[in-house]
C-alpha positions in Angstrom: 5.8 15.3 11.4 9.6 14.9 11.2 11.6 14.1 8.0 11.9 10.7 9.0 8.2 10.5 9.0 7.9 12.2 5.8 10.0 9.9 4.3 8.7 6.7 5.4 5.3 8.1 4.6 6.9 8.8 1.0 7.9 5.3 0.5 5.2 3.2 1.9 2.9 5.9 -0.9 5.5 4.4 -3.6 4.9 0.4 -2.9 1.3 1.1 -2.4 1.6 3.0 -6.0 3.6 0.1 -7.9 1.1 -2.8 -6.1 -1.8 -0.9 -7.6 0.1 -0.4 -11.1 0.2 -3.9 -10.8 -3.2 -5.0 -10.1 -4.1 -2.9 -12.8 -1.8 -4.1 -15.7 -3.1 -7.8 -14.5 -6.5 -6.5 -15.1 -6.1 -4.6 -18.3 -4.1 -7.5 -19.6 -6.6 -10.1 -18.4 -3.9 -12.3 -17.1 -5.7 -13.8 -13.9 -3.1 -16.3 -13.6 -1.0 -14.0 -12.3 -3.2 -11.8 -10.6 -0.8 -12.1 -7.3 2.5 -12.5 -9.3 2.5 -9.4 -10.8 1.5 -6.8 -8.3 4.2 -8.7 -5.6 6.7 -8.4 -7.8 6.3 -4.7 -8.4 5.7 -3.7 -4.8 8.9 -5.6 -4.0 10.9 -3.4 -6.6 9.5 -0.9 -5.3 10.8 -1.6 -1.7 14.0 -2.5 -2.6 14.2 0.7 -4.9 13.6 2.8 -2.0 15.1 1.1 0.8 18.2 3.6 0.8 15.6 6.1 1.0 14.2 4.8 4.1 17.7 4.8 6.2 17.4 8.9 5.9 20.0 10.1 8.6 20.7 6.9 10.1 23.8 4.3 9.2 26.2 1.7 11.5 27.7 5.1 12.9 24.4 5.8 15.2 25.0 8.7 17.1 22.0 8.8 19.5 20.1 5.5 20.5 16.3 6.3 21.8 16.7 9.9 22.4 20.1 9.7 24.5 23.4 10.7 22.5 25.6 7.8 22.9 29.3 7.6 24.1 31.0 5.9 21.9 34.5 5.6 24.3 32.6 4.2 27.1 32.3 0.6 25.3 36.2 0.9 23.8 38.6 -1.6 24.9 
């Protein structure tokens, strides 16, 4: 498993983690109203707290596309 991997791996374990700290606070507060509300909202924090996480080595200055190293002065004009 690469580091890329690893780190998606990571992330996907952390909005899995906040949904289920969700579903339990709705439980433990006995809030059933917002028994989707809740958990959405912290999975989506979650996912936006870690989406710089998930670009690990990557950027807008990609240097290899599918394996290949790309050359960057063959598309200059």
């Amino acid at each position: 498993m690469d580091a890329r991997q690893r780190v998606a791996l990571i992330r996907i374990a952390i909005i899995s983690g906040a949904w289920a700290l969700g579903e339990a606070l709705v439980w433990q507060l006995a809030v059933a109203g917002l028994g989707l509300v809740v958990p959405a909202l912290l999975a989506g924090a979650a996912f936006f707290a870690t989406r710089d996480v998930s670009s690990f080595g990557g950027g807008d200055d990609a240097t290899y596309w599918r394996g290949r190293r790309i050359d960057k002065d063959r598309w200059r004009n």
